[in-house]
LOLUM-478938 format. One record per residue (C-alpha): residue number from 1; x, y, z. Coordinates in Angstrom, 1 decimal. Layout:
BEGIN
  nr      u      v      w
 NUM      X      Y      Z
...
//
This chain:
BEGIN
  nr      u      v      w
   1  -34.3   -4.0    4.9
   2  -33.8   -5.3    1.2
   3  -31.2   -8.5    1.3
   4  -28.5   -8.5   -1.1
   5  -25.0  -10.1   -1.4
   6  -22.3   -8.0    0.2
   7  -19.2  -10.2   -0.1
   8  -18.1  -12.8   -2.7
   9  -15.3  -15.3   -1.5
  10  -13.8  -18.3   -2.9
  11  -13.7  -21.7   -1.4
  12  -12.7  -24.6   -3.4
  13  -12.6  -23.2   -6.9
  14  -15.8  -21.9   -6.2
  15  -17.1  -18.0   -5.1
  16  -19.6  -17.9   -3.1
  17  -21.4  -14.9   -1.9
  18  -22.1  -13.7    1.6
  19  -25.8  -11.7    2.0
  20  -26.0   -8.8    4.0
  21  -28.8  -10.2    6.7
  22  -25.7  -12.8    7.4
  23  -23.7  -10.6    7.8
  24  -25.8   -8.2   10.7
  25  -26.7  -11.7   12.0
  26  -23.0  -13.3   12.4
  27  -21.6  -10.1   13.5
  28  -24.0   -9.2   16.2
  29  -23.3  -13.0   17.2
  30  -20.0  -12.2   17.6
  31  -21.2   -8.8   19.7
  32  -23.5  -10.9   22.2
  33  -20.6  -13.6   22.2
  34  -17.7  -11.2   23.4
  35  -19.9   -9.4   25.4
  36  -21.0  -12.9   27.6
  37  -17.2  -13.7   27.6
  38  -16.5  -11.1   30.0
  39  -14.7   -8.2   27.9
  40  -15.9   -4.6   28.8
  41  -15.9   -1.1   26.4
  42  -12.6   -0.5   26.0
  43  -10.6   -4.0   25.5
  44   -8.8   -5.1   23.2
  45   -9.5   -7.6   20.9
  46   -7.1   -8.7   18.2
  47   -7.5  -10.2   14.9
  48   -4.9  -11.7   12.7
  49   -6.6  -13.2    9.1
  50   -5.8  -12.6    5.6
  51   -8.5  -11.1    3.1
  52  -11.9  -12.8    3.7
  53  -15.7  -12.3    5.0
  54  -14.9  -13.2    8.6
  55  -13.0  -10.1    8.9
  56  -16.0   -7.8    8.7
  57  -18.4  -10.3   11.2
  58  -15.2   -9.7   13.5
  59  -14.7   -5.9   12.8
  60  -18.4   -4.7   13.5
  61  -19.2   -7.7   16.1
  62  -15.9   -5.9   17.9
  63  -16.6   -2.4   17.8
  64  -20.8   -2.8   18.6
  65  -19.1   -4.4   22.2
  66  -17.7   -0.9   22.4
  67  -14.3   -3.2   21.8
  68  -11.6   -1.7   20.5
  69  -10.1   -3.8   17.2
  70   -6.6   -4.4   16.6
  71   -6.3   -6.0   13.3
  72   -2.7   -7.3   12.8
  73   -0.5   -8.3   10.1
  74   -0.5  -12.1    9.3
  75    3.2  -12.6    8.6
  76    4.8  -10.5   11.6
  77    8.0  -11.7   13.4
  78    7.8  -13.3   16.7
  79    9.2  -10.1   18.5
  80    6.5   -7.5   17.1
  81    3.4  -10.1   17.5
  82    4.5  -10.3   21.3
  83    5.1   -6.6   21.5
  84    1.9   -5.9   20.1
  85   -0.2   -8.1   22.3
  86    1.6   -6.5   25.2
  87    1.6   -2.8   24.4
  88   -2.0   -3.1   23.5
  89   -2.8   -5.4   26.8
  90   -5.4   -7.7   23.8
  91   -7.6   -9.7   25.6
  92   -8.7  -12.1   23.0
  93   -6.5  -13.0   19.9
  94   -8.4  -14.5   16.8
  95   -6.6  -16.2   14.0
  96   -7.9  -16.8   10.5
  97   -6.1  -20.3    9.3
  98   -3.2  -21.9   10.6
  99   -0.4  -20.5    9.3
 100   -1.3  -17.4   11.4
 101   -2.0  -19.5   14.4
 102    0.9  -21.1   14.6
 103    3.1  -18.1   13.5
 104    1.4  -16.8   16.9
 105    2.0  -19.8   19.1
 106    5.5  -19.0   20.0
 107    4.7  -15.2   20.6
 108    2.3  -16.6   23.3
 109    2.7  -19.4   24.7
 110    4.0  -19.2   28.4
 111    1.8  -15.8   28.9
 112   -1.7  -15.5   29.3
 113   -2.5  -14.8   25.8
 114   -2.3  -18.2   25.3
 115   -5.4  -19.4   26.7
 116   -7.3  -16.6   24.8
 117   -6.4  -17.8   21.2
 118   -8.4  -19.1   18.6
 119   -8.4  -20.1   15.4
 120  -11.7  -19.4   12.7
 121  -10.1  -22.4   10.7
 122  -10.9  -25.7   12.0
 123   -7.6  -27.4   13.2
 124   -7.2  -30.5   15.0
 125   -5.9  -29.6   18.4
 126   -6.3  -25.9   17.9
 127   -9.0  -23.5   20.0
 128  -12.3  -23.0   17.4
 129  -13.6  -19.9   17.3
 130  -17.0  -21.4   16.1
 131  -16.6  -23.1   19.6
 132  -16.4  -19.9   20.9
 133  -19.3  -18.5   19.7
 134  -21.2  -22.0   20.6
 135  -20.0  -21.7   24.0
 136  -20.7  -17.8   24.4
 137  -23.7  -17.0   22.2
 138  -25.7  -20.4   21.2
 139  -28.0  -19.8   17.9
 140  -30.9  -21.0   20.2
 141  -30.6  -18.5   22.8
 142  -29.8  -15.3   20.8
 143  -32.8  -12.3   20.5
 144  -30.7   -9.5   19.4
 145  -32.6   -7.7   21.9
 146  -29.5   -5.4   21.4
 147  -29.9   -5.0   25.7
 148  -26.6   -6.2   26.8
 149  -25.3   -4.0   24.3
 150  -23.0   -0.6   25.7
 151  -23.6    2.5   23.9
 152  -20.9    3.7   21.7
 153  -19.7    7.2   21.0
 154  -18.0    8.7   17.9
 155  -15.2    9.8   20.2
 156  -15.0    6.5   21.8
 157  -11.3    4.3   20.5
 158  -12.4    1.9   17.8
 159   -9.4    0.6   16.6
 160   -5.6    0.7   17.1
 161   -3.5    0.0   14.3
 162   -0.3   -1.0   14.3
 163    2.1    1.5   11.2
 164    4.9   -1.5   10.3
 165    7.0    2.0    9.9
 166   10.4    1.9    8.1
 167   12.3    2.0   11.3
 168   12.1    0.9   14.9
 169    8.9   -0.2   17.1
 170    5.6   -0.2   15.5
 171    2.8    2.6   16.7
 172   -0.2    1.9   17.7
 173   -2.4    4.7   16.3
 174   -5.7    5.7   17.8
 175   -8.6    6.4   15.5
 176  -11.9    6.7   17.1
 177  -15.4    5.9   15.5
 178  -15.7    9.7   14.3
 179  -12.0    9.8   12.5
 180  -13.2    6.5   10.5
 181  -16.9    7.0    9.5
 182  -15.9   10.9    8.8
 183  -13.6    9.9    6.4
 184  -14.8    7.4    4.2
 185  -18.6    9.1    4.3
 186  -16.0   12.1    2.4
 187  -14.4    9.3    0.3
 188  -17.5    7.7   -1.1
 189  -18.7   10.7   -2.9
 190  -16.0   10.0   -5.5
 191  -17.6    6.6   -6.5
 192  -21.1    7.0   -5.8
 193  -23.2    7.3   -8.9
 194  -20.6    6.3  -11.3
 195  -21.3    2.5  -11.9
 196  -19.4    0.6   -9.6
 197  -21.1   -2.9   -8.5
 198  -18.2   -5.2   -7.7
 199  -14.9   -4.3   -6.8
 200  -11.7   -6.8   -6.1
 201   -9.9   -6.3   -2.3
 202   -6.7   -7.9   -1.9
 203   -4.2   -4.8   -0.2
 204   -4.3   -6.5    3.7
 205   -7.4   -4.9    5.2
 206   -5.8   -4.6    8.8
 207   -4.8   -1.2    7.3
 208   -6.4    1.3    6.5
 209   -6.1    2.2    3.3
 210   -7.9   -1.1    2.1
 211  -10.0   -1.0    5.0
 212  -11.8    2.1    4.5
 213  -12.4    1.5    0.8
 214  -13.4   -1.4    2.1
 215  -16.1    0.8    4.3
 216  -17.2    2.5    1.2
 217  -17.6    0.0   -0.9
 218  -19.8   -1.2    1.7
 219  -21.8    1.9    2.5
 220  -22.0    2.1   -1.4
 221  -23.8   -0.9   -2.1
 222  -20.7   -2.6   -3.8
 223  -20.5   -6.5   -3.2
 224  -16.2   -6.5   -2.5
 225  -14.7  -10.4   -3.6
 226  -11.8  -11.1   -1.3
 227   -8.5  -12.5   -3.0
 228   -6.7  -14.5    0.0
 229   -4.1  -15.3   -2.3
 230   -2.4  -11.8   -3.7
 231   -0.1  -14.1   -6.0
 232   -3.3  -15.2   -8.0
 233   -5.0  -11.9   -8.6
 234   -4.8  -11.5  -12.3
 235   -7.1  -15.0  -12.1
 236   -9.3  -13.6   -9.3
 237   -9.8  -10.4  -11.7
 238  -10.5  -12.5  -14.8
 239  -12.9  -14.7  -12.7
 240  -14.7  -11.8  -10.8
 241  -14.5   -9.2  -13.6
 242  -14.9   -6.1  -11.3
 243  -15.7   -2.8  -12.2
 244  -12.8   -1.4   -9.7
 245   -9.7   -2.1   -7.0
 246   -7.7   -0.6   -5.1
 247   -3.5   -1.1   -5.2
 248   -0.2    0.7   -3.9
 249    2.2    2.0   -7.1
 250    4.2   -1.1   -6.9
 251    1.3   -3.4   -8.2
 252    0.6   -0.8  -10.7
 253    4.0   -0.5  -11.5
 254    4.7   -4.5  -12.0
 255    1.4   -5.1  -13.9
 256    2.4   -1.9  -16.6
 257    5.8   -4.0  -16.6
 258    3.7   -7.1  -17.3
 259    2.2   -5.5  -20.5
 260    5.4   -4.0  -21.7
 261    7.7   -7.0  -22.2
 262    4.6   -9.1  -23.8
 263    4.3   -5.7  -26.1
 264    8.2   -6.1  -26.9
 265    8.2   -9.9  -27.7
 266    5.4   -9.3  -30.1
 267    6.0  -10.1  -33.8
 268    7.5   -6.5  -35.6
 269    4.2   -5.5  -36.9
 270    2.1   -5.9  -34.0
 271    4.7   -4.8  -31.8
 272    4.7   -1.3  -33.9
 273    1.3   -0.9  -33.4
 274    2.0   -1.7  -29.6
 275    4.4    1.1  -29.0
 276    2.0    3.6  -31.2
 277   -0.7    3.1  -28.8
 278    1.7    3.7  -25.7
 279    3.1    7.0  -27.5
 280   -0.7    8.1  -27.7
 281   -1.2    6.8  -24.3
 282    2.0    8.9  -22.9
 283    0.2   11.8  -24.0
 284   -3.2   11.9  -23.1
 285   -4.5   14.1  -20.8
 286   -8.1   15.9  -21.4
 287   -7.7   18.7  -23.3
 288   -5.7   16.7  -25.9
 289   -8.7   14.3  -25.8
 290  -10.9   16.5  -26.8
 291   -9.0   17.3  -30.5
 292  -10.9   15.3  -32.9
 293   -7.6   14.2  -34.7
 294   -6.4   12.6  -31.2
 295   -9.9   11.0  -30.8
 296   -9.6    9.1  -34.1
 297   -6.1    7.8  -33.1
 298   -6.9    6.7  -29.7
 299  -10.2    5.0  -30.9
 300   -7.8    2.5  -33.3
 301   -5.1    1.9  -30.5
 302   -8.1    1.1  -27.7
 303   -9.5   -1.4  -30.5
 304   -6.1   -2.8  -31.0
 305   -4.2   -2.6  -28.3
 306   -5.8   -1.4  -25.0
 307   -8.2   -3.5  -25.1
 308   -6.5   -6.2  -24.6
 309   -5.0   -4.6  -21.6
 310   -8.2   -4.1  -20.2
 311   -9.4   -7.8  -20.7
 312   -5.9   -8.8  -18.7
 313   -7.9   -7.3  -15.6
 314  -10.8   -9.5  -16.1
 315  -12.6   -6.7  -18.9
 316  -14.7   -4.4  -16.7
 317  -12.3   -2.4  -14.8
 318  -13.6    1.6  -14.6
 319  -11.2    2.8  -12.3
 320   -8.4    1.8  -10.0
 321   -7.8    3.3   -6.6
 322   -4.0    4.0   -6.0
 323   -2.1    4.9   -2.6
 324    0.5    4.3   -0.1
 325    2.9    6.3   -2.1
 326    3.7    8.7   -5.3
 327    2.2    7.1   -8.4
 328    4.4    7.9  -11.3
 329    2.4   10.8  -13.8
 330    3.7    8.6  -17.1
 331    1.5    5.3  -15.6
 332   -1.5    7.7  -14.9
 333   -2.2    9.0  -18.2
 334   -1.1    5.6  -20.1
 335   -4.1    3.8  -17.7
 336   -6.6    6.6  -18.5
 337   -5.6    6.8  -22.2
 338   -6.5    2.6  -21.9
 339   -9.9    3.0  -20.4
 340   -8.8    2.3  -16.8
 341   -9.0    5.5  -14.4
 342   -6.7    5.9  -12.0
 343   -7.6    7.9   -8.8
 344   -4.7    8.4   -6.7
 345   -5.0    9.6   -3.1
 346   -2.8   10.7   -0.3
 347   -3.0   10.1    3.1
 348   -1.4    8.4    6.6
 349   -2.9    6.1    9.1
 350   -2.5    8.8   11.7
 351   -5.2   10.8    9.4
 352   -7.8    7.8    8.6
 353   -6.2    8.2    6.2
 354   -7.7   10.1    3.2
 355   -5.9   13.6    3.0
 356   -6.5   14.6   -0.7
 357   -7.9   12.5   -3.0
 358   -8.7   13.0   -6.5
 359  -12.5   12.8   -7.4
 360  -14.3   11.6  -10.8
 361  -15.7   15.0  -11.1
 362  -14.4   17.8  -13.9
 363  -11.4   19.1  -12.7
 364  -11.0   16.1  -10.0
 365   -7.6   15.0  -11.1
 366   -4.9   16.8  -12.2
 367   -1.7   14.0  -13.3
 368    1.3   14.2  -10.8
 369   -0.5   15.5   -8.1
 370   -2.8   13.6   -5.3
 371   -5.7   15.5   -6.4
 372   -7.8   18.2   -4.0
 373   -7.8   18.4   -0.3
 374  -11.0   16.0    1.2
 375  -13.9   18.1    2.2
 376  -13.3   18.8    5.9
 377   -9.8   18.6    6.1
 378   -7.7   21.6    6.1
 379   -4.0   21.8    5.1
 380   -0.9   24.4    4.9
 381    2.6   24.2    4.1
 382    5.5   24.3    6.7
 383    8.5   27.0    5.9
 384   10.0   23.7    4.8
 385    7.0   22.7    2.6
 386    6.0   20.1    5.5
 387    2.3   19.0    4.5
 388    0.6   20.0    7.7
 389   -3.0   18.9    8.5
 390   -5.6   19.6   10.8
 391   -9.9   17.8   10.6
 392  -12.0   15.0   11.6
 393   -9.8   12.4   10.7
 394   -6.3   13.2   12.0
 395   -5.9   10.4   15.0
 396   -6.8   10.4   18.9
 397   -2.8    9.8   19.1
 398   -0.6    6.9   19.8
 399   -1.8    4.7   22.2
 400    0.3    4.4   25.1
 401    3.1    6.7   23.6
 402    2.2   10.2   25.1
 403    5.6   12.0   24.0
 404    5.3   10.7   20.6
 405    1.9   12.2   20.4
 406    2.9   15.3   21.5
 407    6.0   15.7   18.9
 408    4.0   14.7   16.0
 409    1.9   17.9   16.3
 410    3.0   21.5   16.3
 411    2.2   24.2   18.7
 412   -1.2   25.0   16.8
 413   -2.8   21.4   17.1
 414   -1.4   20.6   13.1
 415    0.0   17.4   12.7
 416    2.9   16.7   10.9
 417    2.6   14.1    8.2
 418    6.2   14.1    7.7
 419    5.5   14.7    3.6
 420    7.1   17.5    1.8
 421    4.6   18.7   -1.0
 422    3.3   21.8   -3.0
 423   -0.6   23.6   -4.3
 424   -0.4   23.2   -7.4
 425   -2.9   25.7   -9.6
 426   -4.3   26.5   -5.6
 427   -6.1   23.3   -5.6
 428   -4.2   19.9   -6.1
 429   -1.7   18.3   -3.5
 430    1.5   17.1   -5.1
 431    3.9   15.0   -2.9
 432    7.6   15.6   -3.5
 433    9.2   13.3   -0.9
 434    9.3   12.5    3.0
 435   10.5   14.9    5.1
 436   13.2   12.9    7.0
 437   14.4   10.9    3.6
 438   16.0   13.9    2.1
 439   19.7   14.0    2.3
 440   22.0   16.4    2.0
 441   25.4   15.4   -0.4
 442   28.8   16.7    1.2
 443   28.2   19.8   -1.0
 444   25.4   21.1    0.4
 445   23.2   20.1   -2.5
 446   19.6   18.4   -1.2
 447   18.6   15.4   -2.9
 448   15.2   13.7   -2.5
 449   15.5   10.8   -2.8
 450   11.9    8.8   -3.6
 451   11.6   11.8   -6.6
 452   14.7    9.7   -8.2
 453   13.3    6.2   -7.8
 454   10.3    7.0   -9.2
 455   12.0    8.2  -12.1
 456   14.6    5.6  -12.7
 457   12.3    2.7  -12.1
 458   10.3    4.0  -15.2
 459   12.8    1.8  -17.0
 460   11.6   -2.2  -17.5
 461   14.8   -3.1  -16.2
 462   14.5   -1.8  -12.7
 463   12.7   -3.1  -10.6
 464   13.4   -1.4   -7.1
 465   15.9    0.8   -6.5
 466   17.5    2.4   -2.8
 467   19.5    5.7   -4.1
 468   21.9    7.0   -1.2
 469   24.2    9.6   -0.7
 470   24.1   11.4    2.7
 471   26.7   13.7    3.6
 472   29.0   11.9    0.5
 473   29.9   13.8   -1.9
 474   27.7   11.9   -5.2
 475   24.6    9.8   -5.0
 476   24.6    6.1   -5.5
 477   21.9    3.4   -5.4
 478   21.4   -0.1   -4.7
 479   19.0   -1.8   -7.9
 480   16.8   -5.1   -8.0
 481   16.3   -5.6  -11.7
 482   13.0   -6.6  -13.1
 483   14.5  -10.6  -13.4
 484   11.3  -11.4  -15.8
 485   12.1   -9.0  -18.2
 486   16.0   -9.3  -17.7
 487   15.4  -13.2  -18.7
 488   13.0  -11.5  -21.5
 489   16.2   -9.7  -22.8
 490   18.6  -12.5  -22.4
 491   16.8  -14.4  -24.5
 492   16.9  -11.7  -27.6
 493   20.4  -11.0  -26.8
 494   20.9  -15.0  -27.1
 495   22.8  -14.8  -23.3
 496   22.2  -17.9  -21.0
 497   20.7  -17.3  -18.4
 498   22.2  -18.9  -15.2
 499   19.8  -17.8  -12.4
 500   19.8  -14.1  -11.1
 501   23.0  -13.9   -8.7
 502   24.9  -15.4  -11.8
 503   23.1  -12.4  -13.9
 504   23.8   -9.2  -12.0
 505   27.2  -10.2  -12.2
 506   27.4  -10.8  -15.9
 507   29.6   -7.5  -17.5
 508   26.5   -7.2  -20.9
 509   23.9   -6.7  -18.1
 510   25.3   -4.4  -15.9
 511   26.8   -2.5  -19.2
 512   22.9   -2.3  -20.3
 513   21.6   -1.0  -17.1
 514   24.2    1.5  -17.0
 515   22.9    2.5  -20.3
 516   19.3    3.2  -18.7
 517   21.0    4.9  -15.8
 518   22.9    7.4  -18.2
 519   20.0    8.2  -20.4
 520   17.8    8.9  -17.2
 521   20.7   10.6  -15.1
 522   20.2   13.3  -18.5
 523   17.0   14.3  -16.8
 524   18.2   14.8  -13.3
 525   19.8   17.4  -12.1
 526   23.5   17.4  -11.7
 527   23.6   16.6   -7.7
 528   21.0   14.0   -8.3
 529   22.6   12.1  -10.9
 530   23.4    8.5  -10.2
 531   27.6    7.9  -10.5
 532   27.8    4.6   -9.1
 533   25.2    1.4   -8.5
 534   25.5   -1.8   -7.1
 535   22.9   -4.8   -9.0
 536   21.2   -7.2   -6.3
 537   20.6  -10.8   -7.2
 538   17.1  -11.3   -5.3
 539   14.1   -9.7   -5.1
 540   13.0   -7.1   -2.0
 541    9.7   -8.5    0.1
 542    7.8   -7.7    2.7
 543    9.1  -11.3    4.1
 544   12.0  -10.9    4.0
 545   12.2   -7.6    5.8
 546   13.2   -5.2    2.6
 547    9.9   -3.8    2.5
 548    7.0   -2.5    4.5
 549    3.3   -4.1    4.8
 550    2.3   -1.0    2.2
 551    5.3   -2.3   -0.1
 552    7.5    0.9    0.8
 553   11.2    0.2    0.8
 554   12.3    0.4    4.7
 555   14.8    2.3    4.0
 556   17.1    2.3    7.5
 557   16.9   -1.5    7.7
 558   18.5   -1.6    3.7
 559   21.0    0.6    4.7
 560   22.4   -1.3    7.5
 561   21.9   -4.7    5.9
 562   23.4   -3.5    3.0
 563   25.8   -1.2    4.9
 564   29.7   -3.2    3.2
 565   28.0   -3.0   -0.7
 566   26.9    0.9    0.2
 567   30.4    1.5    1.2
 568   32.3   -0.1   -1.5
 569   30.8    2.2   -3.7
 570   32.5    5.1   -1.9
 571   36.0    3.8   -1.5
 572   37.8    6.5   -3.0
 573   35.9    9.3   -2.4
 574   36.0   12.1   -0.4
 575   33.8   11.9    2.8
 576   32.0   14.5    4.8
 577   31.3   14.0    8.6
 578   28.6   16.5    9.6
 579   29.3   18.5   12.6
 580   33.4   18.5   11.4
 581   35.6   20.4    8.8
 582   37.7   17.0    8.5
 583   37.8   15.0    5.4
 584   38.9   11.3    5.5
 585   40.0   10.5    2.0
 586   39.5    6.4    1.2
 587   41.0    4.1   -1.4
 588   40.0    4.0   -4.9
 589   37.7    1.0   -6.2
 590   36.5    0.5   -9.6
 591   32.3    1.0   -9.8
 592   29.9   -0.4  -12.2
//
């Protein structure tokens, strides 16, 4: 077999690359070394690192032991690490630095866990995993004879993941070796032949959205550079210059933000030219492409203007991978106007995950939808409009949760993503909204929810936005302004700017967002208008509990931490209790 590099990491300042011989080599080290401690076909081993090489030699050296990996998130809470290691009964725990060893060290010690933790980092005082492997599988004694090795079947478990879910306890979902290799052998056909030679992973690849491009990138022949640090990407992207990445609509969402306000604070005549381009850009799609008039125009703006955007993701970028959630249509066709094709797929954990996806092909993507159905899988529509799916990749179940499994299928064996969607033209998936998300105002109007965010936040001062309104008789929201370009417009306004609690207080900002409310509530149907917000003075993270590991906003957990500023924005109105006739009728407070 022909060596080659197949990962790029950075180390020092440097990146250095890892060749694929190392790789077979240190993973099946890790195979013979598991195998000699003791664990059998079946156990569980669980991983907790951050993007780098490592976490393939632990992945395959893992899953050839006929293990079963559980790759975890690195910045858990105490409570869901320990529930984790005990729902899924792990009987090794590896760490990648310390920060995720010692975020583990209170989760385990006092339980047996704790003698079966190690760290790949090397730490004074801590268990080494490279003294692991010296103990286990010494260089000098391995033949990769392959003898000691169990066989493995594609209906055998190979993984469990953990879904960090909006709500309650996480899942461990079930996807055996068939749901995983069956899916992204159907998801490489959309790169393969189409130019791709290095590609930039920094989504957390203990799920599965960034770990099964990380498969194909793999099975492709594409060296992947791992970005441990997501807050330096734009450098990693400059440094790397890959042809291709994969990211969640928020990233996509902050880095179009990024480009606007530097487009605004541009002198007057470059700053025309800007917003020319992006008026071009708002309007591509192929057929307008093809007009020789459009052509001419587009080829000035992309030697003016989106250029420069493309050299702000290191120059080479071809195409850019999006999931986890909707993608706005308007941030679609201003990336492929600019060069940078955006492919956006749809799919769950509990499917492995690709459910649509849209391809490179004529006729592969279709703007506001997810694209066509995945060869293989098979979908229908609810009498609700309930995206139902059935095919290879749709998960063994949830481990250890038997009447869980059972309710998320129906009577026919289709599993219930939860999503509410429509065919559009008999061939593309479009995603509305989740299922359980849409509310229902005390008039009996439905409202979805996620179809209004997306919407609203297409305005550079929002940055995320909660809208509510169950069984109350108008919808509110709860907004996170975009603080870099809110300090952006202080500054042309010539209003101080006195840190961001100060700011969503002041009466010229909230007057200006309610501006951007009003001209986007014109588009929205009556019931779905906005009538009253509320501006927060910090940021949502994954940290600090506002959002999931695939940046969606938790939604239960905001409502209840939020619950007193949610209610002051309904003093006065007239409130529906489900289930009753009564109406409680509650003092009148002034709203933004």
């Amino acid at each position: 077999m022909p060596d080659r590099n197949v990962f790029g990491y950075r180390r020092n300042g440097i990146w250095l690359n890892i060749s694929l011989h190392e790789y077979i080599s240190k993973a099946g080290r890790i195979t013979e070394a598991l195998i000699a401690f003791g664990l059998r076909p079946g156990d569980r081993v669980a991983t907790i690192t951050r993007n780098i090489p490592e976490w393939n030699f632990l992945d395959i050296g893992i899953m050839q032991a006929g293990c079963v990996h559980v790759p975890v998130y690195p910045s858990l809470s105490y409570e869901n690490y320990r529930y984790i290691f005990n729902d899924a009964d792990v009987k090794l725990i590896i760490t990648g630095c310390r920060d995720a060893y010692e975020r583990i060290e209170t989760a385990v010690d006092g339980t047996p866990w704790s003698q079966c933790a190690y760290a790949i980092e090397q730490l004074a005082g801590v268990p080494s995993w490279d003294a692991f492997l010296d103990k286990y599988a010494p260089l000098e004694l391995l033949d990769f004879s392959h003898a000691a090795w169990p066989e493995v079947d594609e209906s055998d478990l190979a993984t469990l993941i953990y879904t960090s879910g909006t709500t309650g306890q996480p899942k461990g979902v079930m996807l055996s070796h068939r749901n995983i290799v069956t899916n992204f052998l159907a998801v490489s056909s959309v790169l393969k032949g189409h130019g791709v030679n290095r590609a930039l992973s920094f989504l957390p690849l203990c799920h599965i959205y960034e770990r099964t491009l990380n498969y194909v990138y793999q099975y492709l022949g594409i060296q992947v550079f791992y970005a441990e640090n997501f807050d330096r990407v734009r450098d990693y992207l400059c440094e790397v210059k890959p042809e291709m990445f994969c990211a969640v609509p928020r990233v996509i969402e902050k880095a179009y933000s990024t480009l606007l306000r530097k487009g605004k604070n541009l002198p007057f005549f470059r700053k025309a030219v800007f917003f020319k381009a992006l008026n071009l850009a708002l309007k591509y799609d192929k057929d307008l492409a093809e007009k020789r008039s459009y052509r001419l125009q587009m080829l000035l703006a992309d030697r003016l203007v989106f250029c420069k955007w493309r050299e702000a993701f290191g120059g080479n970028i071809k195409y850019i991978v999006s999931g986890g959630a909707p993608l706005n249509e308007k941030l679609a066709r201003i990336f492929w106007a600019a060069g940078m094709k955006i492919i956006e797929g749809y799919g769950l954990t509990e499917t492995s995950p690709v459910i649509a996806t849209g391809t490179l092909e004529p006729g592969g993507v279709k703007f506001g939808t997810v694209g066509p159905v995945l060869p293989g899988v098979e979908i229908k529509l609810s009498v609700d409009g309930e995206v139902l799916c059935k095919g290879p990749g749709v998960m063994m179940g949830y481990f250890n949760k038997p009447g869980l499994t059972s309710a998320a299928f129906d009577n026919e064996g289709w599993f219930k993503t939860g999503d509410v969607g429509e065919i559009i033209d008999g061939k593309y998936l479009k995603i509305s909204d989740r299922k359980k998300e849409i509310f229902k105002t005390s008039s009996g109007k439905y409202v979805a929810p996620q179809v209004i965010e997306k919407r609203m936040k297409e305005s550079p001062f929002i940055e995320s936005m909660l809208v509510v309104g169950e069984y109350r008789n108008y919808v509110s929201a709860l907004i996170v302004p975009n603080f870099d370009y809110l300090r952006s417009w202080c500054r042309a306004k010539e209003i101080e700017y006195r840190g961001n609690e100060e700011m969503v207080k002041h009466d010229r900002v909230i007057g200006r967002i309610q501006r951007e409310i009003n001209t986007l509530n014109a588009e929205l149907d009556r019931s779905s208008q906005i009538k009253r917000f509320r501006l927060l003075g910090r940021e949502w993270t994954v940290e600090t509990g506002e959002l999931s590991y695939t940046l969606k906003v938790r939604r239960t957990h905001l409502q209840q931490k939020f619950a007193g500023i949610i209610e002051s924005m309904y003093q006065g109105c007239v409130e529906y209790h489900p289930g009753s006739k009564k109406k409680i009728k509650k003092k009148k407070n002034r709203h933004n």
